[in-house]
C-alpha positions as CSV (number, residue, x, y, z in Angstrom):
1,X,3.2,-34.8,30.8
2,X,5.3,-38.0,31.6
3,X,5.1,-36.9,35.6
4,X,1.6,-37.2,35.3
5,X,1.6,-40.4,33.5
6,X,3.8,-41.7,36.6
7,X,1.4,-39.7,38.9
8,X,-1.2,-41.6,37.1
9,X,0.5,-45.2,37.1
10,X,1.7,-44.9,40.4
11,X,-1.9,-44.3,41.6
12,X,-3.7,-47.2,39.5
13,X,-1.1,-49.1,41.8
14,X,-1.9,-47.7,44.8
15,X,-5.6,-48.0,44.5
16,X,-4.8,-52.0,42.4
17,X,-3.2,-52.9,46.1
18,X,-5.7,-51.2,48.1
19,X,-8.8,-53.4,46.4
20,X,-6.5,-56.4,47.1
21,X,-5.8,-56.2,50.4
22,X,-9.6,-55.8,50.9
23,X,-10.1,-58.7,49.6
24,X,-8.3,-60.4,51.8
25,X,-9.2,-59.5,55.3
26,X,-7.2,-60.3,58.1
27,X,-8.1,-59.8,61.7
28,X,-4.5,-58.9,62.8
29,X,-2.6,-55.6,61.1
30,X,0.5,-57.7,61.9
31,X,-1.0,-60.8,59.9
32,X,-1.2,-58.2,56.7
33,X,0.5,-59.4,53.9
34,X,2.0,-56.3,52.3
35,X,3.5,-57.3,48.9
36,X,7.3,-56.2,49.7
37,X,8.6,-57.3,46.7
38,X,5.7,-55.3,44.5
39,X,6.8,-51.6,46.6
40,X,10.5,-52.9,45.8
41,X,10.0,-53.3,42.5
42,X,7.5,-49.9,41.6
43,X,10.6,-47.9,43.8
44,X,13.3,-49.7,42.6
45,X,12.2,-49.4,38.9
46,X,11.6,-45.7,39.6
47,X,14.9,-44.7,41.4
48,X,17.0,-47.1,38.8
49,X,14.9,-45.0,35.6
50,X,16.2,-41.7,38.3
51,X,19.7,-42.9,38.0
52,X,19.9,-44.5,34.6
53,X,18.0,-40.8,33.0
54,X,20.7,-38.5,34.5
55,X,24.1,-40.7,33.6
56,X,22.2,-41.0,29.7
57,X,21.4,-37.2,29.5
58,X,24.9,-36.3,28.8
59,X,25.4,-32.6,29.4
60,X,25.5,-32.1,33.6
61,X,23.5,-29.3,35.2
62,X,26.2,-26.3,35.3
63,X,27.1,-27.2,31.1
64,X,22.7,-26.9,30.5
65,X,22.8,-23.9,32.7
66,X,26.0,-22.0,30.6
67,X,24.2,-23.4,27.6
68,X,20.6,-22.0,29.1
69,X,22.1,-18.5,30.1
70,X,24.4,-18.4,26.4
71,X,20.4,-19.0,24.8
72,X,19.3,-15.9,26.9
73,X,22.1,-13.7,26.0
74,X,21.6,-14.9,22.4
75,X,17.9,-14.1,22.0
76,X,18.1,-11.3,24.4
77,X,19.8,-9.6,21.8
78,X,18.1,-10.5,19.1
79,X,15.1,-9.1,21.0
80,X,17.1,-6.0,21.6
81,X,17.6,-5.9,17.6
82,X,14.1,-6.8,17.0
83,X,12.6,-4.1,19.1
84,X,14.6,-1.5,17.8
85,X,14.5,-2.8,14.1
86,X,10.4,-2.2,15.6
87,X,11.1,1.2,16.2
88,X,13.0,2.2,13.6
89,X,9.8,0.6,11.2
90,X,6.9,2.9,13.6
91,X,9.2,5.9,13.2
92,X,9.1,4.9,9.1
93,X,5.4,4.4,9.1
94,X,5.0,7.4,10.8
95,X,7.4,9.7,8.5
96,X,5.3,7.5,5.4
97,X,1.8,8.2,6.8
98,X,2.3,12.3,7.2
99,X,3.9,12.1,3.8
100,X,0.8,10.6,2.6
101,X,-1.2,13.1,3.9
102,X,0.5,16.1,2.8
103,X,0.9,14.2,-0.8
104,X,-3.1,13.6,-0.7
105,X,-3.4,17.1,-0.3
106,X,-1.2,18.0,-3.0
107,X,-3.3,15.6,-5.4
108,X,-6.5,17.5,-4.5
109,X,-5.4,20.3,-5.0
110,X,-3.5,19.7,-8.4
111,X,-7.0,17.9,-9.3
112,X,-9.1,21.1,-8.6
113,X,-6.1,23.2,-10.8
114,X,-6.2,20.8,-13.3
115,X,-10.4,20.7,-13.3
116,X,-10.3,24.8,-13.3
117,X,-7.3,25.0,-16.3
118,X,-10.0,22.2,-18.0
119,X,-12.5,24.8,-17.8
120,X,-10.7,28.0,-18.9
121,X,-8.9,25.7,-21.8
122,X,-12.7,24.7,-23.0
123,X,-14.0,28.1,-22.7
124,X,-11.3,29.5,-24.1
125,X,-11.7,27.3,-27.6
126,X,-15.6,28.2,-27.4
127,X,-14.3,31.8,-27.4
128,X,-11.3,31.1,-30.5
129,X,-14.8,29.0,-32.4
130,X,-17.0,32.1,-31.8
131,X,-14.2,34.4,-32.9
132,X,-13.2,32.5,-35.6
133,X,-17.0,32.7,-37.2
134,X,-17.0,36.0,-36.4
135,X,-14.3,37.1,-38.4
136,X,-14.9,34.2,-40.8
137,X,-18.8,36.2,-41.1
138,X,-17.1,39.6,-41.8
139,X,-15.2,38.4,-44.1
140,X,-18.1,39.1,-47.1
141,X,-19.3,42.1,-45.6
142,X,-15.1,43.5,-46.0
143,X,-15.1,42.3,-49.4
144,X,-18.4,44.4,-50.1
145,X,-17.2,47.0,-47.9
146,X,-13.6,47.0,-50.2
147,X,-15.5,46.9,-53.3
148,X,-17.8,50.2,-52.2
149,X,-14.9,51.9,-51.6
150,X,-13.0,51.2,-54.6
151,X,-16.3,52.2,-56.7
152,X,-16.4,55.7,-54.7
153,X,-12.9,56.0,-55.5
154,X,-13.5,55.2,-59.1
155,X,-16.3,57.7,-59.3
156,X,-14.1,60.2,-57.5
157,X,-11.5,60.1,-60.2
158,X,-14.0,60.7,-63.1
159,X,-15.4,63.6,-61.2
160,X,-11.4,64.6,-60.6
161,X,-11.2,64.0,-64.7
162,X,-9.2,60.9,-64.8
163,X,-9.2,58.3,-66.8
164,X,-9.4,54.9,-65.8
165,X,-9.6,51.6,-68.0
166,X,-11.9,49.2,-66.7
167,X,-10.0,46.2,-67.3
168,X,-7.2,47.8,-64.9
169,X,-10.1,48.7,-62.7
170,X,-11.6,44.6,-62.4
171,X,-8.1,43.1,-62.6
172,X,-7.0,45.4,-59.4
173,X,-10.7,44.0,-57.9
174,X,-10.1,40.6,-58.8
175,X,-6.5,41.1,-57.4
176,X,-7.2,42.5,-54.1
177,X,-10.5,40.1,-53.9
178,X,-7.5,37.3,-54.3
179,X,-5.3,38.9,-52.1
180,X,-8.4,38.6,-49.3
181,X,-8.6,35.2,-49.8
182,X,-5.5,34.3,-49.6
183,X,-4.6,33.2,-45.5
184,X,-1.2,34.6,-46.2
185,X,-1.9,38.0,-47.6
């Protein structure tokens, strides 16, 4: 950037000098009056900024080269680290993407158990409901079914000859009628 500003300069000069010595026209090259002391001064100005730059840098070439070539060793290896730090993270992403897969799979397939134990579980309470009203239906028809039998065995005795007392009789009906509706019993 600053060598073309000089480049740039240098030239605005050049061409500054050329339009002036047009101006003035001369029959004789010798006769030319070539500025000496404005060459001088652009060369001497640019060797003396040559000069002055170097003795103000400081550090001399071999002491920016060791300092150069300890840069490249430094970030060399930290490349080295970087790229297999890069490695080490495909080789992760890698291991985490096949686990991912084979996890996805699981999770399908636990969701279609889960959907087919949904299924049985519900059809299995339809079938407990349907039973359950079943039995809870019967439940009348074994008490009338009870009661028939104990009358056929009550009329078996008095054809036997046995005596019964019917207050025994209805308070063994009542207690097995009890006994029926009693969840426990």
């Amino acid at each position: 950037m600053q060598r073309n500003k000089k480049t740039i300069c240098s030239l605005f000069l050049l061409i500054s000098t050329f339009f002036l010595q047009g101006c003035t026209t001369n029959q004789n090259p010798e006769e030319m009056n070539v500025h000496p002391d404005l060459t001088e001064m652009l060369q001497g100005d640019s060797v003396a900024r040559r000069f002055q730059e170097s003795s103000t840098q400081g550090p001399t070439v071999v002491e920016s080269a060791i300092e150069l070539s300890e840069k490249y060793a430094r970030l060399s290896d930290e490349a080295s680290i970087l790229h297999q730090q890069n490695q080490d993270l495909i080789v992760q992403n890698k291991r985490f993407r096949e686990q991912v897969v084979t996890i996805e799979k699981q999770l399908q397939q636990t969701q279609k158990e889960l959907s087919e134990a949904n299924e049985i579980l519900i059809e299995m309470r339809l079938e407990l409901n349907n039973w359950k009203s079943d039995v809870l239906g019967f439940r009348n028809e074994m008490r009338t079914a009870e009661t028939a039998q104990l009358e056929a065995l009550l009329k078996i005795l008095r054809v036997l000859g046995g005596e019964y007392k019917t207050e025994t009789a209805q308070s063994e009906t009542l207690g097995s009628t009890v006994a029926s509706l009693n969840p426990s019993g």
